[in-house]
N, C-alpha and C positions, 0 to 999 in steps of 0.2 A: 569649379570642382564639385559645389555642392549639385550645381544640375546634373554634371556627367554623373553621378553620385545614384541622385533620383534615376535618371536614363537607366542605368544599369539595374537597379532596384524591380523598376516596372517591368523591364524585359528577361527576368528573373520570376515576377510573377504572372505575366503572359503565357510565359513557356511552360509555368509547371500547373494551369489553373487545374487541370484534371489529376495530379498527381498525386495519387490519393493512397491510402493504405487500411488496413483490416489484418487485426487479430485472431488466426483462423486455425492455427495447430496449438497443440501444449505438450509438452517434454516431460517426464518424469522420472528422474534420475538418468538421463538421457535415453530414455525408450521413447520414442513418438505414440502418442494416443488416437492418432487418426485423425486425417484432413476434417474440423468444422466436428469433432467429435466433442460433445460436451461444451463448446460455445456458444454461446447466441450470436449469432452471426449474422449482420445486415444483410439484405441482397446489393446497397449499393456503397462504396467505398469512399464517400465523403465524409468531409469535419462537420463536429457542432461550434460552431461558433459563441453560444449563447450559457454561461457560465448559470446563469439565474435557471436553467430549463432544465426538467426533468431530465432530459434525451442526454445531459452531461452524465447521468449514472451508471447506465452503461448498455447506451444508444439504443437503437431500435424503436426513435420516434419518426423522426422526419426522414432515415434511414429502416424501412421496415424490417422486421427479421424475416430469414427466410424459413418458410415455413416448410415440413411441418418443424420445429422449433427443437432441438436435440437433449432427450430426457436421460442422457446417459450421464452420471453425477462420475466423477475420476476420482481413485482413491489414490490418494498421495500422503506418506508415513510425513511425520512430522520429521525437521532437521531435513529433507529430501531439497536435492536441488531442482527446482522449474525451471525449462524454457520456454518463452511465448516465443511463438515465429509469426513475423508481421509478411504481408505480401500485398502488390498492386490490385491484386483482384482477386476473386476468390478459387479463380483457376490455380492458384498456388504458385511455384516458384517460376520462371520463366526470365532463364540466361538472353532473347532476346528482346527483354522490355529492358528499357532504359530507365525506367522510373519505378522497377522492380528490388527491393521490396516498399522503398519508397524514395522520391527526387530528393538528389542529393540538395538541392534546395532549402529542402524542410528542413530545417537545423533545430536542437531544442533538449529537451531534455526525456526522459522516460522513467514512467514511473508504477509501480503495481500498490494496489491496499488488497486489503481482506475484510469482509463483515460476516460474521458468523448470521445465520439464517438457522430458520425452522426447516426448511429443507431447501435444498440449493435448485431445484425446478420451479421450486413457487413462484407464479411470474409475477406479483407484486415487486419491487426493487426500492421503493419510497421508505424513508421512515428507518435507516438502515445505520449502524454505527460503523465508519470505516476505520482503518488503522494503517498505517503507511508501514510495507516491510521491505520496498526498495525506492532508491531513486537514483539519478546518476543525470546531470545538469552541463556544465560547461568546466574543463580540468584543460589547462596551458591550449585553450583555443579548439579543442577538440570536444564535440560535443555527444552525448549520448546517440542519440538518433544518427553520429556519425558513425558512433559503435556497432550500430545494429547495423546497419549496412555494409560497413564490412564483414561482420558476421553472416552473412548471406540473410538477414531479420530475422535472428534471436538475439534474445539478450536471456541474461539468466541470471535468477538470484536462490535464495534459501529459505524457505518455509521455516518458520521460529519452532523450534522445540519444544515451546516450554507453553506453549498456547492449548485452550484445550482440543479435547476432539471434537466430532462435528459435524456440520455439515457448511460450507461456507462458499461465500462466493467471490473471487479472484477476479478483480477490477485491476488488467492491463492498458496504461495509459502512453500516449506519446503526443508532443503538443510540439508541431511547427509553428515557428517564428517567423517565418520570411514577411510575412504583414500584420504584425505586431505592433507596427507602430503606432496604432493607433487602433480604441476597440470599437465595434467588435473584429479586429485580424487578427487575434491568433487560432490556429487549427486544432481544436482536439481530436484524438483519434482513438477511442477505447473500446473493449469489448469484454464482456463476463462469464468466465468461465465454472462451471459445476464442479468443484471436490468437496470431498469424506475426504478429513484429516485425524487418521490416529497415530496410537503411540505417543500422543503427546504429555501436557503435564496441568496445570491450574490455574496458570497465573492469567489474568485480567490484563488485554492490551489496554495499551495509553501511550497518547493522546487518541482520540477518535474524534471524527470530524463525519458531519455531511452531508450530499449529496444530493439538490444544490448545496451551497453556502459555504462550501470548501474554500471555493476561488472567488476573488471579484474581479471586476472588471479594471478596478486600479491596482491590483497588485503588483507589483516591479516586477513578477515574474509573468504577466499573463501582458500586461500595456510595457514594451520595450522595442528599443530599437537596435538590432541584432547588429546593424550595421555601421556604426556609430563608434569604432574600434575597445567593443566590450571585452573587457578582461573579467568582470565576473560576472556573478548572474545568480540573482537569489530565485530559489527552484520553488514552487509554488506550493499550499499545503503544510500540513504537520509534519514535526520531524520523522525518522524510520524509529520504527518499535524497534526494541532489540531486547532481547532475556536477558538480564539482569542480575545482581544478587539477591533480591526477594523474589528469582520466580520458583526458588526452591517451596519444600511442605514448610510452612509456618512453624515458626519456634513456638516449644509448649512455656506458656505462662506461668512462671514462678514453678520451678521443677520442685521435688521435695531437696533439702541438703541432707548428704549421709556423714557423718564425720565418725569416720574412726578411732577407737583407743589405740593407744601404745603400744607396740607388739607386744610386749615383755608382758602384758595384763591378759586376762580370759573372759575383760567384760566384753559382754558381745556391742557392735556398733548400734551407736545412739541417732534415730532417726526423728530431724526436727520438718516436724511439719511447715508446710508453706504457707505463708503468707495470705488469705483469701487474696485473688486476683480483683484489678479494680473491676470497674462496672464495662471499662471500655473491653473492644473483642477484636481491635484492629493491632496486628503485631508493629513490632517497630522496622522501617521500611515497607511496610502493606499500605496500599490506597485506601484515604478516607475520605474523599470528594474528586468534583473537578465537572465539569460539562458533560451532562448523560448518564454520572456514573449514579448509582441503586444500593450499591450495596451498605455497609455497615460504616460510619461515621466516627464512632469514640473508640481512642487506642488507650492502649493498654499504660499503666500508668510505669514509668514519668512522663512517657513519649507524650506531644501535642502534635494535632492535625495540622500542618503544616501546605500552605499552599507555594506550590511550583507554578502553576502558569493556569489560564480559564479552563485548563482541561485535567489537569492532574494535580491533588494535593496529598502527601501521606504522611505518615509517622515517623516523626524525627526527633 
């Protein structure tokens, strides 16, 4: 069993060795923005294998982009739903490829982050803070990348609300499994898209991670064996952001108290001054540490800085 097991495995990965895919349109509240509009787009539709390498942030190493290289940045309102549509090649959809928008083979999961930038054409990509705001992994055997496929390759999620405005760059990812079992085989497959996101609101994502150093190469999610009858499957990466109850404006520190006399009296209300605030400037639920984070450290008193995980610590 376990040979016919391998037999079947290899001639699985024979059959789809070119079967490749690319991130090549984006959807914006479901208006399409134009074929390769505002993506950096390889010229050729292969994976990075190599989790440690630049080319994991969003390709265009060993995969060159094509040039000349598209400076058109997409504005997309915050809270807006995106779609990425993935396709075999960069001719776009094509009802007679069989491995369009990618072989059904490729099973895995799919994922997008965001790193805000000084401006979203900068071609540097190093040195970037990501934030995870979808993912979608393996649910009763069916798997993301199953999603997309029948979706003719989109998949679609929701840009955070409450993040600021900007300029940012949108890292769409999908990672086949079929040679996973051993690294370097799993497939990544990503590409980075240009938006301006307004209408948003203040709040600081977290966790941030990145790029290398996201993935290794022994993660449970990146070294697996898909075919081993896997019921779950830990998806690779920090958890998804999501807006929260601190991504509102900060509560103000020690308000004044007004207290009222007695109706029945005509003294006017007696106003008691606050409290001076402590020394700290971090509200309670506001971030005051964590991996990369800058900003301001001492909360507001009684609250103490509180550590969640190597990336996020706040006031509680």
């Amino acid at each position: 069993m376990k040979n016919l097991t391998a037999l079947a495995t290899l001639a699985v990965l024979f059959s789809s060795a070119a079967a490749h895919t690319i991130f090549q349109e984006l959807h914006v509240n479901g208006v399409s923005q134009g074929h390769t509009v505002g993506i950096r787009v390889p010229t050729y539709d292969g994976p990075i294998t190599d989790v440690s390498s630049n080319d994991i942030i969003c390709n265009g190493g060993i995969n060159p982009y094509r040039q000349p290289l598209s400076t058109k940045i997409i504005d997309v309102p915050a809270g807006a739903e995106v779609t990425a549509e993935y396709h075999h090649t960069l001719n776009g959809a094509d009802p007679k490829d069989n491995s369009d928008p990618i072989d059904a083979s490729h099973k895995g999961p799919v994922m997008a982050y965001l790193a805000k930038v000084p401006s979203a054409v900068q071609r540097d990509v190093t040195g970037l803070k990501w934030f995870k705001i979808y993912h979608d992994g393996l649910n009763s055997g069916v798997w993301g990348v199953d999603k997309l496929i029948k979706n003719k390759g989109k998949v679609s999620f929701t840009i955070p609300k409450c993040i600021e405005n900007g300029e940012y760059l949108l890292r769409v990812e999908l990672i086949a499994l079929h040679g996973a079992q051993s690294y370097p085989g799993a497939q990544f497959y990503m590409e980075c898209a240009q938006i301006k996101i307004s209408g948003g609101g203040s709040t600081t994502p977290y966790p941030t991670v990145s790029f290398p150093g996201a993935y290794k190469g022994t993660d449970a999610g990146v070294k697996v064996n898909i075919y081993s009858g896997l019921s779950s499957y830990t998806i690779p990466g920090p958890e998804v952001f999501t807006c929260g109850a601190d991504s509102g404006p900060a509560p103000t520190a020690n308000p004044p108290v007004v207290i009222a006399p007695p109706a029945s009296t005509s003294v006017p209300p007696v106003v008691v001054p606050s409290q001076p605030p402590s020394q700290g400037t971090v509200p309670q639920w506001g971030q005051c540490g964590g991996s990369g984070y800058s900003g301001p450290s001492e909360c507001i008193s009684p609250y103490k800085c509180t550590k969640t995980n190597e990336w996020y610590s706040q006031c509680l």
